[in-house]
Structures are given as C-alpha cells and as structure tokens.
N, C-alpha and C positions, 0 to 999 in steps of 0.2 A: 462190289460194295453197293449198298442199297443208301438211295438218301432219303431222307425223312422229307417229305413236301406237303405244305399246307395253303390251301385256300380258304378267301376270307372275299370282303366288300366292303366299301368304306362310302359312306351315303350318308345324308342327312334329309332332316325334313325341311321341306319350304317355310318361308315368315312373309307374310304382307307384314311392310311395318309403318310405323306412325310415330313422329315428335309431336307433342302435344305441351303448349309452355314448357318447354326445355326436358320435357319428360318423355324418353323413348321406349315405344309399348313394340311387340312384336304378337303377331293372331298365326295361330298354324293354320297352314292353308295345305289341302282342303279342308273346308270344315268337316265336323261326322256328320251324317245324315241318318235319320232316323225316328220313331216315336220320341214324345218329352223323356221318358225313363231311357230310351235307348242311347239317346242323343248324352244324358249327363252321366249316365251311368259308364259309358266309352271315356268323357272326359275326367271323370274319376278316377279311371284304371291308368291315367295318358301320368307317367311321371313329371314331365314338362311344361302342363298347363294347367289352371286352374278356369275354368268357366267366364268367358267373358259378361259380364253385367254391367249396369250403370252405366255411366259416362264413355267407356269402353264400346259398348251396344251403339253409340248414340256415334264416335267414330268409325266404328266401322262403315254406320250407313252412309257418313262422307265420303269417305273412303271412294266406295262404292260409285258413289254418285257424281266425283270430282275426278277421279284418274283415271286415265288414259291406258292404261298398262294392257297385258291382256288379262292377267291373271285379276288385279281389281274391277275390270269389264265382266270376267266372268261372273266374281260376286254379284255386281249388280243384277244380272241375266235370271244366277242359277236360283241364288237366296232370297231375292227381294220381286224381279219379276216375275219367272216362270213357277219359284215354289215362295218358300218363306223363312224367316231369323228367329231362332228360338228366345228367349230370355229366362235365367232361369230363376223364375219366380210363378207360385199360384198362387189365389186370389178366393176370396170369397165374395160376393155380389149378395149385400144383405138389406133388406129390403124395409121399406117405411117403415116408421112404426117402430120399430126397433131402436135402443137407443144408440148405437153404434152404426143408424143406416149408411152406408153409401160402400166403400171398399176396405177392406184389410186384406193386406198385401203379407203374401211370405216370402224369403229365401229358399229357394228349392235349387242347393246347389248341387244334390244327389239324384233328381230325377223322382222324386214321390209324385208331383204331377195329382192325378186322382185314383191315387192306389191304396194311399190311406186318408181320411179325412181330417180333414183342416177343422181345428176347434175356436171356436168364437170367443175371442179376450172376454172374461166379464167385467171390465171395464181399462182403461186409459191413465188411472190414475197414476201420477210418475213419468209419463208418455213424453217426451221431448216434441216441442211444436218447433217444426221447421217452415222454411219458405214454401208458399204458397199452399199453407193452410195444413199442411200435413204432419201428424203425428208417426212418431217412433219409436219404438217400444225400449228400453234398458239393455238388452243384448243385442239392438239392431238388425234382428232376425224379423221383424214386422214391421207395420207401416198401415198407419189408419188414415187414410181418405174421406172424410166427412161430405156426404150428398152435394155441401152447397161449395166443395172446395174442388167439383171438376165437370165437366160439362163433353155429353159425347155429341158425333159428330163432326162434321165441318168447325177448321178452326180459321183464324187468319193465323199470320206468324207469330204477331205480338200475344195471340189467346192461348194457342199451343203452351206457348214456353213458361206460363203462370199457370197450367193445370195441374192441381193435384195430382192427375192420373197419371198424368206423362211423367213429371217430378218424381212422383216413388219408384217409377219404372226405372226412367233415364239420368235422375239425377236431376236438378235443377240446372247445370250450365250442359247437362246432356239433353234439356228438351229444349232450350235455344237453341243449340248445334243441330239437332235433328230437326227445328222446324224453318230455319234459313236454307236447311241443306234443301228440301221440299218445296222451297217456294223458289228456291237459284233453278232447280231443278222443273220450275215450270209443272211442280205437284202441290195437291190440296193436304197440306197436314190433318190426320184425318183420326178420329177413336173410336172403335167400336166397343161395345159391351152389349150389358143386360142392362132392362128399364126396371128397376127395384120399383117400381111402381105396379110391375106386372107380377110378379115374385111374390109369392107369403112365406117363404126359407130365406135360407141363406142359399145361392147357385155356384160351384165350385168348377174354378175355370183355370188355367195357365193362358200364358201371356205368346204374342208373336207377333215381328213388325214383318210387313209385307208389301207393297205396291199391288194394286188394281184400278185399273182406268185411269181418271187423273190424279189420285190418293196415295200418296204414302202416309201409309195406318198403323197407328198402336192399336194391336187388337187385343182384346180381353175378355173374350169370348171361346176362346180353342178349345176344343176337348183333351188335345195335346196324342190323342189317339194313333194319328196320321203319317207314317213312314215318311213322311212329304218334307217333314222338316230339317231345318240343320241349325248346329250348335258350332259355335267356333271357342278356342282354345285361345288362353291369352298365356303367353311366356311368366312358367313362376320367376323369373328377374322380376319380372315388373308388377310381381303380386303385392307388394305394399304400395306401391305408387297411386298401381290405380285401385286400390280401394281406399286410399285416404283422401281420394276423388271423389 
C-alpha cells in the first residue's frame, strides 16, 4: 500500500506595531529596500500592505528612536542611520517668479519617482487651505507649499512642526511627533531641498527622512535613484485608519 504524503510550511511575516490614540497600526518588517520605483513598486505587488505615508512615516521614526527592541534598534541603525526612509511622494521645487513658487507635492504611491514628469497645476483655484499654510488639491493627490509657508534648514521643535514642508510630508500632528522625537533624541530637526532662488524651472525631486551628524532630516532633494533606500509596508487593516490621519 502506498500512502499519499504531503509537505508544506506554515510561517508568517514579522509586524513592528504601534497604538496610536487608540488606533493599532502594524509596519512589515523588514522593510523593501531598493530605488524609489523599486521600493513602491514591491510594495504594490505585497497583497497585505499599502505604502506607509503621513503620520504613519512620522511613527515609524518614533518608533525607531524610542524602543528598545532589537528589531525597532535595527530600524533606527539600518533606515535612518546607516541608509535612509523612503516617503512615497515627489515633488516639484518651482522657482521665483512663478506664480505657484515654492513646492507642489504629489502622491507617488506606485513609485513614478522621475520616470515620468510631474505637470505644474495652472493654478489653485478650489485648493483646500490647510494648517500651516498649505494647499490641497480636490482628489488630495497634491499639496502646494507656498515660498513664504516653509523654511529649509535648521529648525527648533516648535518651527519644525508649523512647516509647510514637513506638514504635506508628515501630516501636521506627524511633523510634531517627528520633531519632539529629534529633539528627545538629542537631534537637530532638520530640511533639505532646492534654493528656488537658484532655479529658473521647476526641479523634480522625491522625498526621504534620514539621520546625518546631529540632524534628523526631511529631505527633498533625492534623486530617488539609489538602491540605498527603503520603504516600509503598513497592514491594509489599518488602511482607513491611517489615512483618515
């Protein structure tokens, strides 16, 4: 008599998790690493996650910078010290002179990055003005930054978390949580970009938070080019949560 015998495996993925006002987020851990496209283009195919952003980004780096674990040790190590946090958002840097100078911001939850080009609103009109100065466009897929609504550089905590820049990144209670976590953290909340003063275009950038010297930085400068980076994966449970955040 012959028996019929089958093998199999029974495994799951890892979760760093996080309550946040009563609201429980789960991040796949590890994150992907890869270029901007590579990075969202993995988390597109992942049936379990949808693209960590906003307020979400802006946990994570607590995360990171507050626990003890080893697995949250590492995040801080892998993604913030030694490499860097994707966001998945680009950006145009539009310059004086212009009537829309300073940033419009996109959703880039598929990884375009600079593979296709970003087209300049011809104007705002209809735009929803939120806190700290910033507009958002009717399908919330945009976000216009006005020159005098963000300031790069060196911040203190209290300047950080009223920037425009940081605000359309992180979310407005995502760029206070990000810049208490930098300051408990004995770091300079910090922004990089382009000086639209030096510009006669508009400069086409993706976003990435990162640690260097005493600075944990919003940068807005990346080429998004760089295998260097990573993207984390948030639990679709908790896909309406945190985007109503």
């Amino acid at each position: 008599m012959t028996n019929k015998t089958e093998f199999g495996e029974i495994g799951g993925r890892e979760w760093l998790t996080c309550r946040h006002d009563g609201v429980a987020r789960q991040y796949a851990f590890p994150p992907v690493q890869g270029t901007h496209r590579d990075c969202y283009q993995a988390l597109k195919e992942d049936s379990e996650v949808v693209p960590a952003e906003g307020l979400d980004l802006a946990l994570i780096v607590n995360g990171a910078y507050t626990q003890d674990s080893k697995r949250w040790a590492s995040v801080r190590k892998d993604c913030f010290v030694n490499r860097y946090t994707r966001s998945p958002t680009r950006m145009l840097w539009v310059p004086k002179g212009n009537e829309l100078a300073g940033i419009v911001l996109e959703r880039d939850l598929e990884g375009k990055g600079r593979t296709s080009e970003m087209r300049l609103p011809k104007n705002i009109d209809g735009w929803k003005k939120g806190e700290n100065g910033i507009y958002t466009s009717p399908d919330n897929q945009l976000t216009f930054v006005p020159a005098e609504s963000y300031k790069l550089g060196e911040h203190s905590k209290g300047s950080f978390a009223k920037d425009g820049f940081a605000t359309a990144v992180l979310t407005a209670e995502g760029a206070e949580i990000f810049a208490k976590t930098a300051v408990d953290a004995k770091r300079t909340p910090w922004t990089w970009g382009i000086d639209i003063s030096d510009i006669s275009k508009p400069e086409q950038r993706v976003v990435d938070l990162v640690e260097g010297d005493v600075r944990l930085s919003l940068v807005g400068s990346s080429w998004g080019d760089s295998g260097n980076g990573y993207a984390f994966g948030v639990s679709r449970t908790g896909e309406a949560s945190a985007q109503k955040k």
